[in-house]
PDB file as gemmi writes it, atoms N, CA and C in Angstrom:
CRYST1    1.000    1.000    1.000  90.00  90.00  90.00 P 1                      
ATOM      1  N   UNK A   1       0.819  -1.183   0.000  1.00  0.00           N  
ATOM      2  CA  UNK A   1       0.000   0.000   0.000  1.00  0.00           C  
ATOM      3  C   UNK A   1       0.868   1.255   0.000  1.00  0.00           C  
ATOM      4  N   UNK A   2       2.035   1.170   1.168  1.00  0.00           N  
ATOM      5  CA  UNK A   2       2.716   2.138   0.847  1.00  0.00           C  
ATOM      6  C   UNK A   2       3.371   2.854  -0.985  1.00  0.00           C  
ATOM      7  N   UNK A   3       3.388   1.672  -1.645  1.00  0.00           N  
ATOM      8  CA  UNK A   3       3.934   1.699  -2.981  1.00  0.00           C  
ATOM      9  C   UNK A   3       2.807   2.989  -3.724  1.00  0.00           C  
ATOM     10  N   UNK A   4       1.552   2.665  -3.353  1.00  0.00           N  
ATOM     11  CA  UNK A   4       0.507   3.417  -4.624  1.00  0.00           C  
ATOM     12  C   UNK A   4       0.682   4.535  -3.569  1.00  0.00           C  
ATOM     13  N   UNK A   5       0.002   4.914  -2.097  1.00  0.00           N  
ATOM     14  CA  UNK A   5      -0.697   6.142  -1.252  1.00  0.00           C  
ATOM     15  C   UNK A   5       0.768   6.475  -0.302  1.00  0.00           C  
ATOM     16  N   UNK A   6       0.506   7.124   0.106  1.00  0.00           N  
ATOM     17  CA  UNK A   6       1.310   7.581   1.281  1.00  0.00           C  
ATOM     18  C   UNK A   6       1.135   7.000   2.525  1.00  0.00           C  
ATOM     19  N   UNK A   7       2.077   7.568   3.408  1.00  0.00           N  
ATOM     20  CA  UNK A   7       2.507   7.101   4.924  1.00  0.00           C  
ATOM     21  C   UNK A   7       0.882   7.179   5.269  1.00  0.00           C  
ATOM     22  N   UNK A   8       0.629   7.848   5.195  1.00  0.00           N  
ATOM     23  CA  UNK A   8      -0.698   9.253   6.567  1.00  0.00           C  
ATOM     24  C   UNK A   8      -1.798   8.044   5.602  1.00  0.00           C  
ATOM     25  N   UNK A   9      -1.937   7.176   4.669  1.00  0.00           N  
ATOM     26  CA  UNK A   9      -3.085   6.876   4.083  1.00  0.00           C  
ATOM     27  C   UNK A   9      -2.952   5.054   4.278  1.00  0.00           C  
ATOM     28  N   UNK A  10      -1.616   4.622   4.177  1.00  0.00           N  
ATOM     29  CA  UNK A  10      -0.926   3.553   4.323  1.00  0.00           C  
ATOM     30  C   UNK A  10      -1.118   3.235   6.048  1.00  0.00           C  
ATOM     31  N   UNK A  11      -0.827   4.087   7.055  1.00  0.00           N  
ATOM     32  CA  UNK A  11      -1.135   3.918   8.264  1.00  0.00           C  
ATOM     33  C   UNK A  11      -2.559   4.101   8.746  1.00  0.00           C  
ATOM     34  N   UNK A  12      -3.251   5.131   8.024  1.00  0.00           N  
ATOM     35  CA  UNK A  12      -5.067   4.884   8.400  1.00  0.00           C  
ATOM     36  C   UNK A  12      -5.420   3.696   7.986  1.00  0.00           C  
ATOM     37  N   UNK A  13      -5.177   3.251   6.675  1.00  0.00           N  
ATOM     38  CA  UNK A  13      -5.730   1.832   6.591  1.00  0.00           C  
ATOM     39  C   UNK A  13      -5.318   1.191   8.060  1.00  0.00           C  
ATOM     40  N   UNK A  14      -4.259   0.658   7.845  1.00  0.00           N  
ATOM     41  CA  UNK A  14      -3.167  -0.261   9.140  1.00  0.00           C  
ATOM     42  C   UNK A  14      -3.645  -0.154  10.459  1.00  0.00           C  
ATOM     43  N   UNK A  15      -3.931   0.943  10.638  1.00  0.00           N  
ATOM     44  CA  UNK A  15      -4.176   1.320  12.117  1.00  0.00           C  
ATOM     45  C   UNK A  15      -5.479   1.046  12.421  1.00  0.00           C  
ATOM     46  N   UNK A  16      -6.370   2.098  11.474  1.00  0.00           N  
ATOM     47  CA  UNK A  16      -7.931   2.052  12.067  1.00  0.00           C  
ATOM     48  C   UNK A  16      -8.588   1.110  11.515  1.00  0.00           C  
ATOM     49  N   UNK A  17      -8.610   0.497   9.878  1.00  0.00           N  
ATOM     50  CA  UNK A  17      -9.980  -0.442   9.277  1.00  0.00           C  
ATOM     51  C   UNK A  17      -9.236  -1.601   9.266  1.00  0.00           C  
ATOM     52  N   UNK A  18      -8.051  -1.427   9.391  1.00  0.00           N  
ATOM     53  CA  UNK A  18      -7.800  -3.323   9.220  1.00  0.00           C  
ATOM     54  C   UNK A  18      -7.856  -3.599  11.171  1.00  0.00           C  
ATOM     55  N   UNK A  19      -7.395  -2.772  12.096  1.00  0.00           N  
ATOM     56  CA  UNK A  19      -7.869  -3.150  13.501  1.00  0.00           C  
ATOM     57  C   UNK A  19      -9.112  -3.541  13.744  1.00  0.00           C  
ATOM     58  N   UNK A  20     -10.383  -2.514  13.198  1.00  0.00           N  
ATOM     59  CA  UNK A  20     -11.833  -2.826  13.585  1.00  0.00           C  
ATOM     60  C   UNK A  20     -12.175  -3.922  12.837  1.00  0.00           C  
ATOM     61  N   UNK A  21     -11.249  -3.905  11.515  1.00  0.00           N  
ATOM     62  CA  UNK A  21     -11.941  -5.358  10.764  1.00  0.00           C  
ATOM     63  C   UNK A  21     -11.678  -6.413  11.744  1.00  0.00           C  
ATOM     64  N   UNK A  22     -10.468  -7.102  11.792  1.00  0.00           N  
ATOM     65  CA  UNK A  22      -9.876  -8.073  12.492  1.00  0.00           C  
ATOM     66  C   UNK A  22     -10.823  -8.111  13.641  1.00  0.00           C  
ATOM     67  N   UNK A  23     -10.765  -7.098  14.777  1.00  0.00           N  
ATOM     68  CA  UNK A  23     -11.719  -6.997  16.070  1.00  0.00           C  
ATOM     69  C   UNK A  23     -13.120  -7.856  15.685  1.00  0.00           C  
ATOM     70  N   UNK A  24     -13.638  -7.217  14.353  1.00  0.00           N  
ATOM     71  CA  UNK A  24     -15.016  -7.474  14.086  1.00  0.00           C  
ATOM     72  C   UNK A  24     -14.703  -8.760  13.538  1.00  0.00           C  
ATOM     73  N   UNK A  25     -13.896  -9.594  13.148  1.00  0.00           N  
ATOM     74  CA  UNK A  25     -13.651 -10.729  12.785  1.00  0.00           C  
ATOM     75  C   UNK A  25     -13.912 -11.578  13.808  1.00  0.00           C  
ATOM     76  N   UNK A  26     -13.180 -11.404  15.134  1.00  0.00           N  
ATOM     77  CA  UNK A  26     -12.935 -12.199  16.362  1.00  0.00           C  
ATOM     78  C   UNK A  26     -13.946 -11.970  16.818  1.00  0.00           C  
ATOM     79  N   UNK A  27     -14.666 -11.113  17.218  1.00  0.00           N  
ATOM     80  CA  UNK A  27     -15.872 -11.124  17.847  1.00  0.00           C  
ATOM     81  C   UNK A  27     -16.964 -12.099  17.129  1.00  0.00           C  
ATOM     82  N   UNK A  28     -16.798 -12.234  16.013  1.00  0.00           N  
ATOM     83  CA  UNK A  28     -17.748 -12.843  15.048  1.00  0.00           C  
ATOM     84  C   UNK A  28     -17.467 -14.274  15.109  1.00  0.00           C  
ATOM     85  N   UNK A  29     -16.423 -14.486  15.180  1.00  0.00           N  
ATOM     86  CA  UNK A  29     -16.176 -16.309  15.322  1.00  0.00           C  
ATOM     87  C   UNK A  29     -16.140 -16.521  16.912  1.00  0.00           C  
ATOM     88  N   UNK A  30     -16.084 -15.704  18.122  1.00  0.00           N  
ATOM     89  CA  UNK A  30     -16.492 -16.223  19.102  1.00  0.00           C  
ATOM     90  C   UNK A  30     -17.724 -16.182  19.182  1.00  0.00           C  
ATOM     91  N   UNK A  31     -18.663 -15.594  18.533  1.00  0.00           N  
ATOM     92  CA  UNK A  31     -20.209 -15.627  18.762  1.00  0.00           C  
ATOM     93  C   UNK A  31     -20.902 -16.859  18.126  1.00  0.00           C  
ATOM     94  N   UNK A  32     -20.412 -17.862  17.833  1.00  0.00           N  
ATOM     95  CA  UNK A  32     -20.830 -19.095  17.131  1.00  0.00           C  
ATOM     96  C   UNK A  32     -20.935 -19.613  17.968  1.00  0.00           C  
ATOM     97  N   UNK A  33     -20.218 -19.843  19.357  1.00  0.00           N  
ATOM     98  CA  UNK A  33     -19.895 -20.805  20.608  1.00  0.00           C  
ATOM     99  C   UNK A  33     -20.411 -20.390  21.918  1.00  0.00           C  
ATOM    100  N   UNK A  34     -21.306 -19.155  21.777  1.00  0.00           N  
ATOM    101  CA  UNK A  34     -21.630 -18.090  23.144  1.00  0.00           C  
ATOM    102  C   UNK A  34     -23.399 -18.419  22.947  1.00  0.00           C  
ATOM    103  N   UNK A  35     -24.168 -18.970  23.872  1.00  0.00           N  
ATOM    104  CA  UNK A  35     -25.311 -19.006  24.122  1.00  0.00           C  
ATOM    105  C   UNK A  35     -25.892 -17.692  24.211  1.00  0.00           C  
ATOM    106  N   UNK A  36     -27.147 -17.774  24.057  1.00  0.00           N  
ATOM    107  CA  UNK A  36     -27.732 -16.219  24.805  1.00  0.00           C  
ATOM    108  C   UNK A  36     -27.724 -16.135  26.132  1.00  0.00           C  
ATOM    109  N   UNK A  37     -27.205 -14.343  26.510  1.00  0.00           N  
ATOM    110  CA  UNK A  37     -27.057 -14.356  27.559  1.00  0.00           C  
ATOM    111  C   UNK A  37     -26.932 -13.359  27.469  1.00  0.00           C  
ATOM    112  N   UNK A  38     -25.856 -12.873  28.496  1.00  0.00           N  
ATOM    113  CA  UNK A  38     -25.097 -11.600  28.720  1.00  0.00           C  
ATOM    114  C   UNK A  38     -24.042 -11.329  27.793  1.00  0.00           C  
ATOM    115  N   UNK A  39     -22.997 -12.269  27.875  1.00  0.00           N  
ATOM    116  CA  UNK A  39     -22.016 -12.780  27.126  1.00  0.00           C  
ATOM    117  C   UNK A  39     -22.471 -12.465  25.614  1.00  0.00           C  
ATOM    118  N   UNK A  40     -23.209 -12.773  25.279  1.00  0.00           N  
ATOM    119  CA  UNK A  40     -23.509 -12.535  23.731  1.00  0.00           C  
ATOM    120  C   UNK A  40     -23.766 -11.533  23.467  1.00  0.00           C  
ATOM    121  N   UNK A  41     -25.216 -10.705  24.278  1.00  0.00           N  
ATOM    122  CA  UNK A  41     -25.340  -9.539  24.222  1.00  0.00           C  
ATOM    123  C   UNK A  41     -24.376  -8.488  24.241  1.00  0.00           C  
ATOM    124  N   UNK A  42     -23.132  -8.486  24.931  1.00  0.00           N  
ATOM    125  CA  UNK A  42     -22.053  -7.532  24.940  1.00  0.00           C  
ATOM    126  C   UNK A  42     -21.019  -8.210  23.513  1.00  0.00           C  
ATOM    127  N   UNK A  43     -21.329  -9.204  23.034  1.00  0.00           N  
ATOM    128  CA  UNK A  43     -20.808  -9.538  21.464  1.00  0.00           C  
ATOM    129  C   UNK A  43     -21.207  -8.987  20.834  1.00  0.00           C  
ATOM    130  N   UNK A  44     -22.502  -9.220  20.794  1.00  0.00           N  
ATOM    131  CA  UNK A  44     -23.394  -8.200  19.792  1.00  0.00           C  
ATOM    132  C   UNK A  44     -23.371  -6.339  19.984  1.00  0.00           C  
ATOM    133  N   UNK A  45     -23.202  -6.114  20.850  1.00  0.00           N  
ATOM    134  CA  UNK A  45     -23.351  -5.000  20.951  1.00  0.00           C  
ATOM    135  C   UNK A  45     -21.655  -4.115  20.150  1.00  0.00           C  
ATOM    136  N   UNK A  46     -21.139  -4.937  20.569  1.00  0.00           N  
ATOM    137  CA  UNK A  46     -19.888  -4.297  20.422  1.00  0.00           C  
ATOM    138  C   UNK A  46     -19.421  -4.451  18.320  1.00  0.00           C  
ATOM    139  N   UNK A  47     -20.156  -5.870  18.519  1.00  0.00           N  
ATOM    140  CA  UNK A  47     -19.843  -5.474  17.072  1.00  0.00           C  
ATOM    141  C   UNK A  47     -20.631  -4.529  16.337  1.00  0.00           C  
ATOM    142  N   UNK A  48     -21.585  -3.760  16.839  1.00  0.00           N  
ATOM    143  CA  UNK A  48     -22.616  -3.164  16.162  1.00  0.00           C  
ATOM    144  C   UNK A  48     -21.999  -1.699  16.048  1.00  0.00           C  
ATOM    145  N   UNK A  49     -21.401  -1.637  17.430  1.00  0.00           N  
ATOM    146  CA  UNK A  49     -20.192  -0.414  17.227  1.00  0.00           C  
ATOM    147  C   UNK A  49     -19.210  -0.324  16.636  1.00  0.00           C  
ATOM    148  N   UNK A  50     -18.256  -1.818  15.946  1.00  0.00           N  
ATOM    149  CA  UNK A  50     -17.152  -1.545  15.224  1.00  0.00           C  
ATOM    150  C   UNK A  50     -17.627  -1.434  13.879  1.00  0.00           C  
ATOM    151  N   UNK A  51     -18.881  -1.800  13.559  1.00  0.00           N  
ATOM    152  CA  UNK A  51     -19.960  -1.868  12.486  1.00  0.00           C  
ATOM    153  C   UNK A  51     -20.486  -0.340  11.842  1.00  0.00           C  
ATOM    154  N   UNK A  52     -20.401   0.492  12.688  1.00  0.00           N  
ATOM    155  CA  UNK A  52     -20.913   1.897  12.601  1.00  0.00           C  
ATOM    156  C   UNK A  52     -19.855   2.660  13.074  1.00  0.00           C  
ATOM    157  N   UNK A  53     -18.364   1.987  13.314  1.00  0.00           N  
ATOM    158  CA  UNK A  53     -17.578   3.258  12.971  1.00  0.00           C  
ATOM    159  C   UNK A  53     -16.854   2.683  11.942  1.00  0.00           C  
ATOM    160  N   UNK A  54     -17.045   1.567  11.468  1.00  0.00           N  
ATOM    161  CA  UNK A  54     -16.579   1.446   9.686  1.00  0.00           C  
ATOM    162  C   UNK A  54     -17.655   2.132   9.009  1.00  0.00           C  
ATOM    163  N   UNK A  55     -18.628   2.114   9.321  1.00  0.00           N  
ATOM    164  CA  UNK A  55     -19.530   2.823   8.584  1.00  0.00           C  
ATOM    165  C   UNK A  55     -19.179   4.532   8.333  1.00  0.00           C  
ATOM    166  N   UNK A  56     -18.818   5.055   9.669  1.00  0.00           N  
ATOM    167  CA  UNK A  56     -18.660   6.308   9.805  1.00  0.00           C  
ATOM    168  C   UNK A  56     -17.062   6.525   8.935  1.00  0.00           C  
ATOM    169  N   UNK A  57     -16.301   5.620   8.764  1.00  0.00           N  
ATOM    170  CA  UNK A  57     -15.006   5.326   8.642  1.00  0.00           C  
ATOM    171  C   UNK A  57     -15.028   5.937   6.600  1.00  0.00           C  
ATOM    172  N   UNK A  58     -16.163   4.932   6.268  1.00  0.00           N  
ATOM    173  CA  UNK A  58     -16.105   4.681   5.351  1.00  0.00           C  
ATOM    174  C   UNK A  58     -16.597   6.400   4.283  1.00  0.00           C  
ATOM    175  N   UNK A  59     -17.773   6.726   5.124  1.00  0.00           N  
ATOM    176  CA  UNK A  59     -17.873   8.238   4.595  1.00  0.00           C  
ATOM    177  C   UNK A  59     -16.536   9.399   4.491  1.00  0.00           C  
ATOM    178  N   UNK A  60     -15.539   8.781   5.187  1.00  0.00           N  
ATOM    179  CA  UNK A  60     -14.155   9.765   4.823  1.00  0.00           C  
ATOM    180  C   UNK A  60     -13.320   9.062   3.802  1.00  0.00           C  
ATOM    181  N   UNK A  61     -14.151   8.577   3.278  1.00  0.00           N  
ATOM    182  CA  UNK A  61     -12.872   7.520   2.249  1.00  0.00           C  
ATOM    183  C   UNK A  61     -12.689   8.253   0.929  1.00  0.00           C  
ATOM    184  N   UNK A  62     -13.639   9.162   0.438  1.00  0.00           N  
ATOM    185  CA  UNK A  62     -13.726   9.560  -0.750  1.00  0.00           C  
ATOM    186  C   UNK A  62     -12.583  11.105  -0.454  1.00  0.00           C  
ATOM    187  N   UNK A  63     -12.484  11.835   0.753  1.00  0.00           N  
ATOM    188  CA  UNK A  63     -12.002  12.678   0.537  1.00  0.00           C  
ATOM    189  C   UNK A  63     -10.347  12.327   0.691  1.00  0.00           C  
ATOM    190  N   UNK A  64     -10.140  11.351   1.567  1.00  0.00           N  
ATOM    191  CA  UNK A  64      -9.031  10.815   2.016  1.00  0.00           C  
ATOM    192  C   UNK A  64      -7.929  10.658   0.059  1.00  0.00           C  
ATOM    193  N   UNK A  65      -8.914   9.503  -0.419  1.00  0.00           N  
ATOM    194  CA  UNK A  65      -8.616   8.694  -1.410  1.00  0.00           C  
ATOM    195  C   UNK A  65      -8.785  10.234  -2.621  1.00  0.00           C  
ATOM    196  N   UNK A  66      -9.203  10.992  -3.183  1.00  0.00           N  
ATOM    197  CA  UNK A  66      -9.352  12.186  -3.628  1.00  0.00           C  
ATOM    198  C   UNK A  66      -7.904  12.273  -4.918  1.00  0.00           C  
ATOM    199  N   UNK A  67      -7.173  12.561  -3.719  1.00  0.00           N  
ATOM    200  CA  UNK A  67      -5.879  13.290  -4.713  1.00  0.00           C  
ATOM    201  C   UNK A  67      -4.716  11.683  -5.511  1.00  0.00           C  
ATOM    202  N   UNK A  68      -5.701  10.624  -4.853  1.00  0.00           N  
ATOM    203  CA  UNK A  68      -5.346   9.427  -5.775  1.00  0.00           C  
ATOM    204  C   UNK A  68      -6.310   9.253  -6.822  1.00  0.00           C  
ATOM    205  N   UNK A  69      -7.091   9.183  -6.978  1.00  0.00           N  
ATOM    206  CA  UNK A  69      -8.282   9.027  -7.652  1.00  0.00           C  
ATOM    207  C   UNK A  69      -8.969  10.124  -8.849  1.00  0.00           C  
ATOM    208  N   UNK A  70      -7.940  11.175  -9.456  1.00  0.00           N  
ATOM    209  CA  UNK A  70      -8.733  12.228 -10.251  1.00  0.00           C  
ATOM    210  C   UNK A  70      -8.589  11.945 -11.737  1.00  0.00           C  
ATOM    211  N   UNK A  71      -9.597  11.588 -12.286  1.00  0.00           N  
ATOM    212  CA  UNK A  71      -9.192  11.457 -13.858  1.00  0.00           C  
ATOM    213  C   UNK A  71      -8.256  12.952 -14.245  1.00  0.00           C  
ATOM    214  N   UNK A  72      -7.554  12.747 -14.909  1.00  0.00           N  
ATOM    215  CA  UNK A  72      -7.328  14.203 -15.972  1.00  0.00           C  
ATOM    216  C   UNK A  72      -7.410  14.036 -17.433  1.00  0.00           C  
ATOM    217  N   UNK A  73      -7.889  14.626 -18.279  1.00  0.00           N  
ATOM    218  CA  UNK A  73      -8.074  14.797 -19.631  1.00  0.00           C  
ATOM    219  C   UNK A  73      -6.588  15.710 -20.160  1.00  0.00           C  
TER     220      UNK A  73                                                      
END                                                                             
């Protein structure tokens, strides 16, 4: 990644969407083995939050990605 974007775009990926992905990964394969309960409920909940700040994540992607992305004629 570093090769195509920069440091500052190369480390937002790294840092913030591949962390919440992974997070939201693990939470997701321990919830196969967790009954209902409490335990699940704080599974669920939490992924619903790493869920809606990729979401929120994802609305800065166009300005971020911008000065990679401009056709020119």
């Amino acid at each position: 990644m570093r090769f195509i974007f920069d440091k500052e775009i190369a480390d937002y990926i790294d840092k913030k969407i591949w962390n919440l992905a992974i997070d939201l990964e693990c939470l997701d394969s321990v919830l196969v083995d967790v009954s209902v309960g409490e335990e699940r409920s704080k599974n669920v909940k939490r992924q619903s939050e790493i869920k809606k700040q990729l979401h929120e994540e994802l609305k800065s992607l166009e300005e971020k990605f911008a000065k990679y992305l401009q056709l020119q004629h």
